[in-house]
Every structure is written in C-alpha cells, then in structure tokens.
N, C-alpha and C positions, 0 to 999 in steps of 0.2 A: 750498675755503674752510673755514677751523678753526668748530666750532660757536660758539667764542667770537666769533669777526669776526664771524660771521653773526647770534648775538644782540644783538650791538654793535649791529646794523644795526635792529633795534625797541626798544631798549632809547635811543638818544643824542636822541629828542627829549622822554625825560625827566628829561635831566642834569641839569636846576637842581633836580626834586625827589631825587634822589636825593646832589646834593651837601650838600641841605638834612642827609640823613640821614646822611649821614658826621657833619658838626658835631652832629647830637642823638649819634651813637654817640657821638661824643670826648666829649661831657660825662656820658652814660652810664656812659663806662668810668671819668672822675674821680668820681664820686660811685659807684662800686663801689668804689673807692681808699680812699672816706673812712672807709669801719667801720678796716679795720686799722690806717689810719694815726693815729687817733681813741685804736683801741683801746691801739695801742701809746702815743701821749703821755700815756693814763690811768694806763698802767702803771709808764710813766717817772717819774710826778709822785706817781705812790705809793710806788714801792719804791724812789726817791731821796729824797721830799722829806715823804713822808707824809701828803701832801695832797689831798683828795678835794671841796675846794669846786666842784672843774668837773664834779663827775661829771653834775648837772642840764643843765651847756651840752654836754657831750661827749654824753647822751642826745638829746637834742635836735637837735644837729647828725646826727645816725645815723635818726632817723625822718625830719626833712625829708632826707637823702638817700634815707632809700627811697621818700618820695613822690614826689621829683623824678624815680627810675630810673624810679618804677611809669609815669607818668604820660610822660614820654620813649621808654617800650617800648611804649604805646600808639600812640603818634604816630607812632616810626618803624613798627611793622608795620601801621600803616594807610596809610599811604604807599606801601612796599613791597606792600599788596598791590592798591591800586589801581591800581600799575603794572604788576605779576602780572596782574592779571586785562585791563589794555588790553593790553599785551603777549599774550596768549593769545587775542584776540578777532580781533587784526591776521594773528597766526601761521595763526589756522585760516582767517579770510578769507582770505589770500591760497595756502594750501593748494590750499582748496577750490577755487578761480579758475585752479589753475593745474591742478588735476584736472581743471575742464572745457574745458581748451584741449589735454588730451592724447587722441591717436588712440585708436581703437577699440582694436589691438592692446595698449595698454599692458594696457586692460582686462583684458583674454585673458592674457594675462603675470605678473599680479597680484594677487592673493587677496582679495577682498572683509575676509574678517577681518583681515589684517595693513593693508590701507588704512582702517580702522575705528580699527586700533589706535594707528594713526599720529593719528588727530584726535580719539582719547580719554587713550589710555593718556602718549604722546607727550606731548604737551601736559602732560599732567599733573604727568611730570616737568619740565619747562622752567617751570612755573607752582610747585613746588615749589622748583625751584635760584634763580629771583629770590625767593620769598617767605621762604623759609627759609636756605637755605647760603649767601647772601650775604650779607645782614646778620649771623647769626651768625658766618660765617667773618671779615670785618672787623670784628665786636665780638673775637672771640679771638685774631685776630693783634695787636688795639691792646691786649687785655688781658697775651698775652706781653710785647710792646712793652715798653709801660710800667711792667710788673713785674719786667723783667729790668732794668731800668733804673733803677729805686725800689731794688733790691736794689744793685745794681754802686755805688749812692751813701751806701747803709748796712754793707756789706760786702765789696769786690772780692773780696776771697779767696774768701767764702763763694760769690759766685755764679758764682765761677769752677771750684768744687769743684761745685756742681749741674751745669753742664756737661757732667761726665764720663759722665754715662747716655744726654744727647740725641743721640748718632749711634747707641745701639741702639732710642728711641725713631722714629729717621729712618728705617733698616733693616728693620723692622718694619711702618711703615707704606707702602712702597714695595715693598717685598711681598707685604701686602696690596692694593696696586693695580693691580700685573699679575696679581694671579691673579685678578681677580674681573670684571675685563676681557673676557674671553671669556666667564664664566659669563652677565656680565649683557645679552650677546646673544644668549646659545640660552632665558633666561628673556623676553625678549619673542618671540623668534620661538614660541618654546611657543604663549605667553599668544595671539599673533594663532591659530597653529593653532586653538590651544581656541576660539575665538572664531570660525573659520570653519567648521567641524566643528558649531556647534552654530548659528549660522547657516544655514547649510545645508540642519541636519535640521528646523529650527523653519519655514523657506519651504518644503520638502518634505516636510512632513507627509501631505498625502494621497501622496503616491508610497511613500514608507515605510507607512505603513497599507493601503495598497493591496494593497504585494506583503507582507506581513506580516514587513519586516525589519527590526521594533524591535530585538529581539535583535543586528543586526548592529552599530545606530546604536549601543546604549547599550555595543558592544564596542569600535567606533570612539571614540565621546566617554572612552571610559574608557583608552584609550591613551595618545591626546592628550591627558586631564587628570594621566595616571602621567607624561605624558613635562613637563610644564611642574611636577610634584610634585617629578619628581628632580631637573632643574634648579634649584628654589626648596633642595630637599635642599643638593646641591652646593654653592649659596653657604651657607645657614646654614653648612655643617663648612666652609667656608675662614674665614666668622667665628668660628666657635668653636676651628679649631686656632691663627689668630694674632692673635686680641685677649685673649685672657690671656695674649700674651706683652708683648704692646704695654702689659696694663695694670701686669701685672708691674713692668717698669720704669719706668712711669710713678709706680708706689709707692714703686720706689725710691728716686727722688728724696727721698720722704717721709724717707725712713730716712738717706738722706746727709745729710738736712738735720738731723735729730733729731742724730744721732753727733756732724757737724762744729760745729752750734752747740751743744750741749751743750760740747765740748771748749775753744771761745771761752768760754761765762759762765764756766767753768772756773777757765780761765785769763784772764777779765778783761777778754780783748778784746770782749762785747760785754757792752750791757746788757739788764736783762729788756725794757723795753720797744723796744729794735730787735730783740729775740726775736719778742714780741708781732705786732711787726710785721710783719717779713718773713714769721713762718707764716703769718699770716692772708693776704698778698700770696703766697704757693707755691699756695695754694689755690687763686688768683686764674689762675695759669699751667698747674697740672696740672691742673684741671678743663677747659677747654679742650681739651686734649692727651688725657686721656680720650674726648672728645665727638669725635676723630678721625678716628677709624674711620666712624661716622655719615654724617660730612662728606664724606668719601671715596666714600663708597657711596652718596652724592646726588650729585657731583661723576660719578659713571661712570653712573647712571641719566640725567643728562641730555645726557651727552656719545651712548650707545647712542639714546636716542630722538630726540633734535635729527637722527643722521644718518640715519635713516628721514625726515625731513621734509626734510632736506636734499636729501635723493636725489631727491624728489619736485619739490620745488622748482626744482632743477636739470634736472631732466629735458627734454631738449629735442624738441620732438614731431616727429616724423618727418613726418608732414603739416604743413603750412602755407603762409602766401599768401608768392607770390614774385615776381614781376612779374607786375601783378595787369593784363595787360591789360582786362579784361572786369571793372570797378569796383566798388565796392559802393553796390548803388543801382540797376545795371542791367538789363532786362529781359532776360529768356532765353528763345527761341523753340521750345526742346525737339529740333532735330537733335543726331542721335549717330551718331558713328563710333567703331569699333574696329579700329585697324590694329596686326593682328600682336599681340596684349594676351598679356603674359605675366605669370602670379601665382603667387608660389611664398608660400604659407599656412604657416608654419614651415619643416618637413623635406616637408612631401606642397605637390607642383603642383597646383594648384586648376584655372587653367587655362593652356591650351599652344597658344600664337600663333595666338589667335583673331583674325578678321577679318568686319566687317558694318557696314550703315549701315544708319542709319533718318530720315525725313525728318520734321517737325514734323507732328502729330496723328496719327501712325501709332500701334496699336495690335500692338507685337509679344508671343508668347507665350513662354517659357520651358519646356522640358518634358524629360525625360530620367529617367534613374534616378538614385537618393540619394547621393550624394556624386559627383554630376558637373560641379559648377562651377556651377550658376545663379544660386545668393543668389551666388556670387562675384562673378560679372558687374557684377548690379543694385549690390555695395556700392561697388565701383569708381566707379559713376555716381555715387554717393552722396560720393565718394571716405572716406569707411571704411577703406579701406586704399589701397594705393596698388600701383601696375605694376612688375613689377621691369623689365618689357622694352615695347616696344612705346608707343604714345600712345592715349588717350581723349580724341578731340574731340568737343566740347558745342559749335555753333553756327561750326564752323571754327575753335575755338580750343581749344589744348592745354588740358586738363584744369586743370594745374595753374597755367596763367595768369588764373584766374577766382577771385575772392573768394570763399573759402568760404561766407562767410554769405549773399551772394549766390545764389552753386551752390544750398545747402542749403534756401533758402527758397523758393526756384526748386522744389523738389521736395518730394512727401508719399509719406510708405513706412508701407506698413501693413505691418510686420514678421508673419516666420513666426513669433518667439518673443514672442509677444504680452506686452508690460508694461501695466499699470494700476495708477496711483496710488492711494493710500488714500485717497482722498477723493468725490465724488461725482460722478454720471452725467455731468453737464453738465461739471464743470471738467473731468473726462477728456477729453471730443470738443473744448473747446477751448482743450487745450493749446498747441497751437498760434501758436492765435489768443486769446487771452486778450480781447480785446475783444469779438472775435462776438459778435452782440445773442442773443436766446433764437430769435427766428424765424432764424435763419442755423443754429442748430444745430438746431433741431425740422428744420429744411428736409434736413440731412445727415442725421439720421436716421431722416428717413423714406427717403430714397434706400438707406440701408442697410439697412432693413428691420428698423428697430431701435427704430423712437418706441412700436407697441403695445405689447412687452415692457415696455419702459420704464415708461409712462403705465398697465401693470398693477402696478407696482413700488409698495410705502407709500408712498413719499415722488417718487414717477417721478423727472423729472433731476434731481432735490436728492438721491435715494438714494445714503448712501454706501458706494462699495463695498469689501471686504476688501482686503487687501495682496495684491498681484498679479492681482486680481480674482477672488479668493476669495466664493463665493456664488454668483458666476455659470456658465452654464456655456460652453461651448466654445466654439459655435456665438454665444453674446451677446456674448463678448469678442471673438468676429473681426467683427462687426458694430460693434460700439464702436469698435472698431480700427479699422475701414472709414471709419466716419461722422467719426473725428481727423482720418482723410489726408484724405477728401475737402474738409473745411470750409477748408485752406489754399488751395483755389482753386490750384494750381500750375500749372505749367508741363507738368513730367515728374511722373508718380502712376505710382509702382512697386506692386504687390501680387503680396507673396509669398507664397502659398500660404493667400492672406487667407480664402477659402471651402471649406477640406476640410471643414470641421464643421460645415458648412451641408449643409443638405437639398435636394437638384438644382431643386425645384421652388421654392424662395427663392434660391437660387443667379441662377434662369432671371429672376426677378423684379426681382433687385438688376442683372445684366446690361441687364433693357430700361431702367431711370432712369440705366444709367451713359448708354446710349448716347442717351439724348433729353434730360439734363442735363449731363454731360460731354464736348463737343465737341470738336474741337479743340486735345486736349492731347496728348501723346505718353504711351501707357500701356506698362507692362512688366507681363506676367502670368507668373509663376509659380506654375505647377499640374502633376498628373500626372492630374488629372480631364478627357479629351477636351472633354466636355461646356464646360468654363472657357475653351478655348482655338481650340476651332476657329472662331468667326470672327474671330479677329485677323487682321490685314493683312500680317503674318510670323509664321513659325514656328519655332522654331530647337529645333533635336532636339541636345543636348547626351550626350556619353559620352565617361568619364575625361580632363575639363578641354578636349574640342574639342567640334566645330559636326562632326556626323555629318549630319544632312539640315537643309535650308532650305528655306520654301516657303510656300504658301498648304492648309490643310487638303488642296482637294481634289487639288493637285500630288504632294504628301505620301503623301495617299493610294494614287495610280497610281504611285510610287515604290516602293511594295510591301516598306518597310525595315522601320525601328525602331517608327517612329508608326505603322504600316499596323499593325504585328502589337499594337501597344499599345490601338489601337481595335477590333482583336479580342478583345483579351484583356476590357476592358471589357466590350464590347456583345456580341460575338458575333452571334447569331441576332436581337440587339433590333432589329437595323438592317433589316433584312429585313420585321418587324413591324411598324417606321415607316417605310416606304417609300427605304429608304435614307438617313434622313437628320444620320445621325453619319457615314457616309461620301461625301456628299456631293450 
C-alpha cells in the first residue's frame, strides 16, 4: 500500500471539511489576484487616461482583500489542523493497538528507540504533510494555475517565452528528490539509534555507574549522535549544492520577463499597466516555485516516516487464534504435555524435542545451567513464542487451538526479568486484576512476604515506585512480582527464578503460604536454588535444550547425575549437619 492510499484511509472521513478548504483556498488565491490586477488597472487609468479618482476605491479594494486572505488563512489552518491533530490521534491509537497484538519476538527484533520514533518523530512528520504541505501545496499549484492563466490572457507570447526556463526549474527539482531520498532514511534511522542509545543508558544507569563505564556511554552516545550529525550534514550539502541552482532559474524567469516585456512596451505591444500586472502575478508563480524545495523535503519526510508505521501496521503476528477450539470465556484445568517440542530462538536451538506431561495441580520444577532452555519452555506455555516442531497440549488440546486471552489469563508468570511500572505498590500487584479490592491484595502480599516492607514504606501500597522499580531492592521486586502472579488466582502460575534474591529463610516462609493457600493449581518453578525445588511433584534437569534427568528429588538424587552433584555442590557437608535433608 503507497503511504498516500494509506493516509487516504484516515484522512476520507474528513472530506467535507477539507473540501470546505479547497473553496476558502480558491477564494484565497483570487483575492491574492486582486493587488496586481488592482495595481495594474491603476496604472492603466494613469498612464492612459490621467486619472487617479479611483485610487481611494483601488486602496480600499487591496485592504478588504488582505482582510478577507488574513481571515481565510485562519480558518483554513484551523481546519487543517484539527484534522492533523485527529488524524494523529487515530494513527498512534491504532499503532499502539496493533503493537499490542504483536508477539514477543517482534520485541526482540526491534529497538525500543526506533519504535518511540515511530509514535513521535513519525507522526510528526504525517501531522506536518496534512497541516502544512497540503494546503500550501494546493494554495501554490492554484496560484501557478491561475497565474499562468491571467498571463496566457494578457500576453500568449509573453507566457509562452517564461516557459523556456521551466524544464530546468523541473530538472532541478527531481533531482533534488532522488538524492535526498535515501539521506532522509539513514537521518531517521540515526535519530531512532540516538534515541535508543540514550534510552538505554538513562534505564541503566545504576549498571553503568556500577561498573564505572560513563566514559564508554558518553563514547557510544557521541557516535550515534556524529552519525545522525553526518546524516543531517549530508542533506543540508544536497540542499545547498541544488537549490541555488533551482533558485537560479527560478530568477531567471525574473530576467526573461524584464528583457521580453521591456522589448513589448518598446515596441507597443504591451501597456504599462498589463506590465504592472503580470510582474506583480510572476511574483505570484515564482514565489511558490522557490518554496519547492521545502515542499519536497516535507513530501519525503512523510513518505520515510509513514513507512515505519506502515511496516508496523502491516505486520502480521506470527502467533495468533486459529481454530480457537477451547473459546474465549473458557475454563482451563492446568494439564500439560509436551510431545517432541522443538524451539529454534533465532540461529541457537533453545530446545531439541523435548517430551513430558504434567497432570492438573502438579507442582513441576525447572533446574539446569544458564542457557539451557527453561524460561524457553515456561514461555512456550505462555505461548510467547511458538514450536517450530512438535505440539504443546494444554488440557488435550493443541496449544494453538486455545484463545490466547483465554490461555493467558488462564496463567500468572512472575518473570525472571522483573518489570515495574512507575507508579505505586498497590496498582503494581494489581495489574492484573485492576478490580482486586485492597484486602485481595494485602492478602497476596502477605503470602509474598511483602505487606511488612510495604506498610514500612511513607506512603505503604500508595508508595510510588521508580521506573522499573528503581528504589527498591531485588529481593522487594521479586516479592511484588510474586504477590501480581499470585493475585490472578490462575490456573497454571509459572515462577521464574521468582526467589534468587530472597533470603532461604523468607524463601522457606513464602514456600509454606504457597502450599496452604495455593492448591490445586499447576505450578512451573524455575530455580538453580535446591532448596526452591525439591519438593515439587517433578523435576526436570534440563542441558543444552534437552530433559537430561526426570524425577522426584529423592529419585534424582539416587540417580547420582546432574542434580545429585548440583546438591553437592550447594550443600555439601550442610546435609550431613541436618540430618540429610536436602538429600532426602
């Protein structure tokens, strides 16, 4: 689809006002008509006939025309931009709408700052080509129009001789518009770099201060601000080497006009006031024709931005409902199977035809070393991403024959990479559930071991907290994070690695409220903490994308593999101390 069709497509349910605006431009550009044509019968009735009794009505007529332009160019760019500005409201809503129906992967794929740039910088041009280069652009093509027209009726010859310049004026500016065509997409892709580069370091502040690598940031940000500098460089020198050639000729006109009608009074074919005239109307055409170049370089600013939002809007999401056997609406009892799951995470296999079941309220645990597939698994259930091989059945049914919002609400995942909005304790835990009364979330967070912290807080769950939960510390945010999943009451409650930054002995605390208020639901734990995992009901020992052991801790254990040597590596001699009872 051309960006034009596609502006077409929010711009046609404001055609009546904008056809309003064509009719104010047409009377716009005849009362722009009126000084020269004014000017000119003044001069006519003087230097034919000697007569200056009109000069009070010929003034007169020349101020109510500029009151009537002033008052018309109010009206049309209020119009124009009321439809700019709805037009820009609809574009980023349905943006945004369609941001939040694309997979997880696009994420991953995608730069935060160039998606920023899309529902800032973007817009801004498309909110600039309705407010600005359209109405001027059809003020200046009716002001040619019409001027070449006024002229062809007071002169044929004469505006047949201005002619002769406009295929270097056409020349000029068509190549000005292939060259600047590719400048003006490596200047917004800059401008996103710049913007994700300093995004980046502004949320990673403490990590950069941490390891003390300002120095590096302010080497980075200063790259990516030389490289969208040289870009900006680039277009200025293709404006500067071809619009003084463009204006060049556009002068010349001036000089063809001066020469040719000089040659006419001359010789009698014209009189002073169709002189009068038609310069004051050349003004009317070359002035336009100067403003060009401008037009031009708003014409490819909103052609480069429009197709970043196009892309987006087009993008078709690689997850979605498909025969939704299992409806939206429906209850989900929390069995899972994995038969044969195969996941290839870009160019690396995540995981390689894995096979398991788990029956409703089963408590399985996740455990292995760092990049071995486990969050892969859980997001599969989540579906986050999707199998290249193999099926994930939920409740006997194909994965992807279940209504995602169903699936999704059906389940609480307290993420490894812990997010928290900017806002306060309470609305955090429930996000969710946005209704939850105050005792539904006091209730979660005491099970998380998170209301004392809190209730020592200035403001306890009204405290707001920093962007990403800045203030807090590691151990509060996986607690907060704990008390969001749990408050959805779900089905399947995933935790990824929800308690490393807990203290074993809050760890042990938050473990007995899951098990005497969490019944009955199917849990997925993801840890490398023994302590987290060995009383689940399965175990699954995970390395490079397969199921290396399966089992129940103390199976696991007499197994004498992976987990046996990983609960030594742990405990050691503690288990001996407590009577054996990390190993069983």
């Amino acid at each position: 689809m051309s960006p034009y069709k596609w502006l077409y497509g929010y711009i046609k349910k404001h055609m009546s006002a904008l056809i309003i605006t064509c009719i104010i431009t047409l009377i716009y550009v005849g009362m722009t008509f009126v000084q020269p044509l004014a000017l000119g019968n003044l001069v006519e009735a003087v230097t034919q006939r000697g007569d200056l009794s009109n000069l009070w009505l010929y003034s007169a007529i020349l101020i109510g025309a500029i009151i009537i332009k002033t008052s018309l160019w109010y009206l049309r760019q209020h119009i124009y931009e009321v439809v700019s500005q709805d037009v820009i409201l609809n574009i980023r809503k349905n943006v945004f709408k369609k941001l939040q129906s694309n997979e997880v992967e696009y994420f991953e794929h995608n730069r935060t700052g160039d998606i920023m740039a899309a529902l800032s910088l973007d817009t801004e041009y498309i909110r600039t080509f309705i407010a600005s280069t359209i109405p001027v652009a059809l003020t200046q093509i009716m002001l040619i129009v019409v001027g070449i027209a006024i002229i062809l009726s007071v002169s044929p010859l004469l505006a047949l001789t201005l002619l002769i310049v406009t295929p270097f004026i056409g020349f000029f500016s068509v190549k000005y518009v292939s060259s600047v065509t590719p400048v003006h997409t490596k200047m917004r892709n800059a401008s996103a770099k710049l913007n994700t580069v300093a995004e980046e370091n502004i949320s990673g502040n403490r990590i950069v201060k941490a390891y003390v690598r300002e120095d590096y940031e302010k080497e980075k940000f200063e790259k990516a601000n030389k490289n969208y500098y040289t870009s900006v460089r680039t277009f200025v020198k293709i404006w500067a080497d071809l619009y003084p050639n463009l204006q060049f000729f556009i002068d010349c006109e001036n000089v063809v006009f001066v020469l040719v009608s000089g040659i006419f009074l001359i010789t009698g074919n014209m009189s002073f006031g169709s002189f009068a005239t038609i310069n004051g109307i050349l003004w009317c055409i070359t002035s336009p024709l100067g403003s060009l170049g401008t037009l031009l370089n708003q014409v490819k600013q909103f052609v480069t931005g429009s197709a970043k939002l196009l892309s987006i809007e087009n993008h078709s999401p690689k997850i979605g409902n498909t025969h939704k056997i299992l409806k939206k609406g429906t209850g989900i009892n929390g069995k899972i199977e994995f038969k044969n799951v195969q996941f290839d995470h870009g160019r690396n296999r995540a995981i390689r035809g894995i096979s398991f079941s788990v029956e409703p309220g089963m408590t399985v645990a996740i455990t292995g070393p760092t990049g071995s597939g486990k969050t892969s698994v859980v997001n599969l259930i989540a579906r986050f991403h999707e199998a290249q091989q193999g099926t994930v059945y939920i409740d006997d049914i194909n994965i992807k024959n279940i209504d995602i919002e169903t699936l999704r609400k059906s389940i609480s995942y307290a993420m490894q990479d812990i997010f928290l909005f900017s806002d306060t304790i309470k609305n955090n835990i429930a996000y969710g559930v946005p209704d939850a009364t105050d005792a539904d979330i006091v209730r979660v967070a005491k099970i998380a071991n998170a209301h004392d912290f809190i209730m020592a807080m200035p403001d306890g769950y009204n405290t707001i907290v920093g962007e990403r939960g800045v203030g807090l510390s590691g151990g509060q945010r996986q607690r907060i994070s704990l008390a969001r999943a749990l408050l959805k009451n779900p089905s399947i409650l995933i935790l990824d690695d929800t308690t490393s930054a807990i203290d074993m002995e809050t760890e042990h605390m938050i473990q007995d409220m899951l098990k005497k208020t969490f019944t009955n639901r199917t849990t997925f734990i993801i840890a490398h903490r023994i302590s987290s995992i060995k009383n689940a009901d399965l175990i699954l020992v995970m390395k490079d994308g397969r199921i290396i052991e399966w089992g129940t801790h103390v199976e696991l254990i007499a197994q004498n593999g992976y987990y046996k040597a990983a609960c030594d590596d742990q405990y050691g001699d503690f288990n001996n101390t407590f009577g054996g009872e990390i190993n069983g």
